[in-house]
C-alpha positions as CSV (number, residue, x, y, z in Angstrom):
1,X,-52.9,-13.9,66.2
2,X,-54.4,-14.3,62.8
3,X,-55.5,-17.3,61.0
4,X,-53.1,-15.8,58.4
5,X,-50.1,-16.4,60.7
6,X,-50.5,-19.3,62.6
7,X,-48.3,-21.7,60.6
8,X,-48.6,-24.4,62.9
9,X,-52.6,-24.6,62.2
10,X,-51.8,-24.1,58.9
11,X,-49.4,-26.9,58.6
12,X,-51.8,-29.2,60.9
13,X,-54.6,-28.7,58.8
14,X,-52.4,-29.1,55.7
15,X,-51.4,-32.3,57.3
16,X,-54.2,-33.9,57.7
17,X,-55.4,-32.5,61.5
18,X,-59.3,-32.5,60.6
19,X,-59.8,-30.6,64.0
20,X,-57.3,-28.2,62.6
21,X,-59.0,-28.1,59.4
22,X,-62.8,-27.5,61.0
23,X,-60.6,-24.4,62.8
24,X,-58.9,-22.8,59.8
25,X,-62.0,-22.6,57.6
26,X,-63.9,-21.1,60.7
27,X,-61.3,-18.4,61.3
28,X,-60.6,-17.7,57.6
29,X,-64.7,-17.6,56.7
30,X,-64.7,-14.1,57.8
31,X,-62.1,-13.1,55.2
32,X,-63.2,-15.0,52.2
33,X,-66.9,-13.3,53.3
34,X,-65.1,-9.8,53.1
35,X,-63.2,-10.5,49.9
36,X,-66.4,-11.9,48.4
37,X,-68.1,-8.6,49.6
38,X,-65.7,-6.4,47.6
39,X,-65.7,-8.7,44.3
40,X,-69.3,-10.1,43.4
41,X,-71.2,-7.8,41.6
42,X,-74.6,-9.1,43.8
43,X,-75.2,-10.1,47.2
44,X,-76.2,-13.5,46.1
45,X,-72.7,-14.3,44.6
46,X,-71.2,-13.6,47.8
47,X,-72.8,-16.7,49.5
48,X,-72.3,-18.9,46.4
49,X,-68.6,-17.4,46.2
50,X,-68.1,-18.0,50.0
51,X,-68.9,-21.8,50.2
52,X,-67.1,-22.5,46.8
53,X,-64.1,-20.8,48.1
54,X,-64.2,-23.0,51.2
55,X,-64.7,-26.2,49.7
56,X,-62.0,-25.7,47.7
57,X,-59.5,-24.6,50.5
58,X,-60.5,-27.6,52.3
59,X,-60.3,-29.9,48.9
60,X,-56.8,-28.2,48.2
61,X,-54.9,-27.0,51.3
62,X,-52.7,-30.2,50.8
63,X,-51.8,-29.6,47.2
64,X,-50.7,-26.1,47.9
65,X,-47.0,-25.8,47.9
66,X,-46.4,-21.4,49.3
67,X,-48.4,-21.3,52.4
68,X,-47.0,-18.1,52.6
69,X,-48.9,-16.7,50.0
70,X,-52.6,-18.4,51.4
71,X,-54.7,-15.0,51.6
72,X,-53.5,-14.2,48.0
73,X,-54.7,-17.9,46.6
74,X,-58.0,-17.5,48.1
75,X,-58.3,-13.4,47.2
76,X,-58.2,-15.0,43.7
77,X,-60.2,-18.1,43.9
78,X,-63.0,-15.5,45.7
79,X,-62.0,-13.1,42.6
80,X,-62.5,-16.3,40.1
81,X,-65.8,-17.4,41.5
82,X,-67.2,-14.0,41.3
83,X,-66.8,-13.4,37.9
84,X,-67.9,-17.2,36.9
85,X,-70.9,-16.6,39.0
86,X,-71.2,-13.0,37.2
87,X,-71.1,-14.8,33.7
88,X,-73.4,-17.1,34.4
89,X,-75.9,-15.1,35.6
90,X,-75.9,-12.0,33.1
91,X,-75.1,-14.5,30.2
92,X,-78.0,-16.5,31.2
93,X,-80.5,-14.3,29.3
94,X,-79.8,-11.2,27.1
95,X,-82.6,-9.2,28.3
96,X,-80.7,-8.9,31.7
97,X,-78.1,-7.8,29.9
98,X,-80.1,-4.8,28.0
99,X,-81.5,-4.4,31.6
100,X,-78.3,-3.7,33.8
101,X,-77.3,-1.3,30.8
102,X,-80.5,0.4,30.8
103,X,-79.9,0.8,34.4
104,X,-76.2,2.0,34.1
105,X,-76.7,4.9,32.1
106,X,-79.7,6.5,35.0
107,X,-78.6,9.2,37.0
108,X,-77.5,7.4,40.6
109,X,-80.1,9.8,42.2
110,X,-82.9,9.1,40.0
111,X,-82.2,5.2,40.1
112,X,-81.9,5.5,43.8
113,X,-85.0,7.3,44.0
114,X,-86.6,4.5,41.8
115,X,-85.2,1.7,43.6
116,X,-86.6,2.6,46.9
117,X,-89.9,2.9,45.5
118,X,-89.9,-0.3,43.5
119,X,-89.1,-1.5,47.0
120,X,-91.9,-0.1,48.6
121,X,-94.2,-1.4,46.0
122,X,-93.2,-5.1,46.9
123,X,-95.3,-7.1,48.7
124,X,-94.8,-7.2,52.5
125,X,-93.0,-10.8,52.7
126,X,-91.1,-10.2,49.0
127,X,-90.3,-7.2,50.9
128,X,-89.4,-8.2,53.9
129,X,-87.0,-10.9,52.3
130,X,-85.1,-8.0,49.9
131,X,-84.4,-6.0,53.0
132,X,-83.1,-8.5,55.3
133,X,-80.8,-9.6,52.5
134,X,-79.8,-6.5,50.7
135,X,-79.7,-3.9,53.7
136,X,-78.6,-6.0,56.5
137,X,-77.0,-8.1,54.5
138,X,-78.3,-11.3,56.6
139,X,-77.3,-14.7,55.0
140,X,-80.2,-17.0,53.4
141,X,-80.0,-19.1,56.4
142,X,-80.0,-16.6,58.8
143,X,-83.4,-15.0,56.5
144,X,-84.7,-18.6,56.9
145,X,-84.6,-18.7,60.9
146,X,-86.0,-15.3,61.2
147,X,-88.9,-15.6,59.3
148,X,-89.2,-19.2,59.7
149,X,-88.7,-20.4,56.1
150,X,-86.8,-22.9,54.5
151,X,-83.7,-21.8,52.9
152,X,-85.6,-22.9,49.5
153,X,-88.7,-20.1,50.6
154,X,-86.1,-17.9,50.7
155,X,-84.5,-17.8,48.0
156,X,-87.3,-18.1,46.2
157,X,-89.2,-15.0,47.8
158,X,-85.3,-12.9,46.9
159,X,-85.7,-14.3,43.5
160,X,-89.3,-13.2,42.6
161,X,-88.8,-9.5,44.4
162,X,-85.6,-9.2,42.3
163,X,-87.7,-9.7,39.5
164,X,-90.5,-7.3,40.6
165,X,-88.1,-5.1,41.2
166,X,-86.8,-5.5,38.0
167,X,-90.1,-5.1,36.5
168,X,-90.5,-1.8,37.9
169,X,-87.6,-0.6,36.9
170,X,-87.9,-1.2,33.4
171,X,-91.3,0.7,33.3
């Protein structure tokens, strides 16, 4: 049975049941990941998107009144915190603006083409970092264990290669 149907966990956790609680926001995690997947615009959103989407479920389960309609709430509160993490990001500089517009209007085989190359041009451990996040799609803490890094390093090491990459691109 889904998380999505279970009522009685639901209404435990709802209640006040921390055990229950602990137990919905395992079994729903998988969703919010999906939903997160199909509405941030970058793979780091869908962390950020993920955790705020769970603290808040476990802030507000109480408050809400149609438990009916759960998986709709948090489509949109995954929805919500895509698109604030989206403004904050691209409204954080307008050069990254005039970049993702640059990029837009390349032919998807030529920026393709480009993008692996920028990839290969990486340094091995800035490399190493992009691909285990981008292309296996492997959280930051999951990065962190297999390479033995903090979660810090690795975000870090994602952050500089996304601006290499970046870099290339532009030239």
């Amino acid at each position: 049975m889904s998380w999505r149907n279970d009522i009685a966990l639901i209404e435990a956790a709802r209640g006040g049941d921390e055990q229950a609680l602990v137990s919905l926001l395992e079994a729903a995690q998988p969703d919010i990941r999906r939903y997160a997947r199909m509405s941030c615009r970058t793979a780091d959103a869908v962390d950020d998107a993920v955790q705020e989407t769970l603290w808040l479920l476990y802030r507000r389960l109480g408050a809400l009144r149609a438990l009916n309609s759960l998986s709709a709430w948090l489509i949109t509160v995954v929805r919500r915190e895509c698109q604030r993490l989206a403004r904050k990001m691209f409204h954080s500089s307008g050069e990254e603006q005039a970049d993702s517009l640059l990029f837009s209007e390349r032919p998807m085989h030529e920026l393709r083409i480009d993008l692996a190359q920028a990839i290969r041009s990486l340094p091995e451990h800035y490399r190493e970092a992009i691909l285990l996040r981008d292309i296996e799609e492997m959280t930051i803490d999951e990065i962190a264990v297999a390479l033995k890094l903090t979660r810090e390093s690795v975000k870090a090491r994602l952050h500089r290669a996304r601006g290499l990459i970046r870099e290339y691109l532009k030239d």
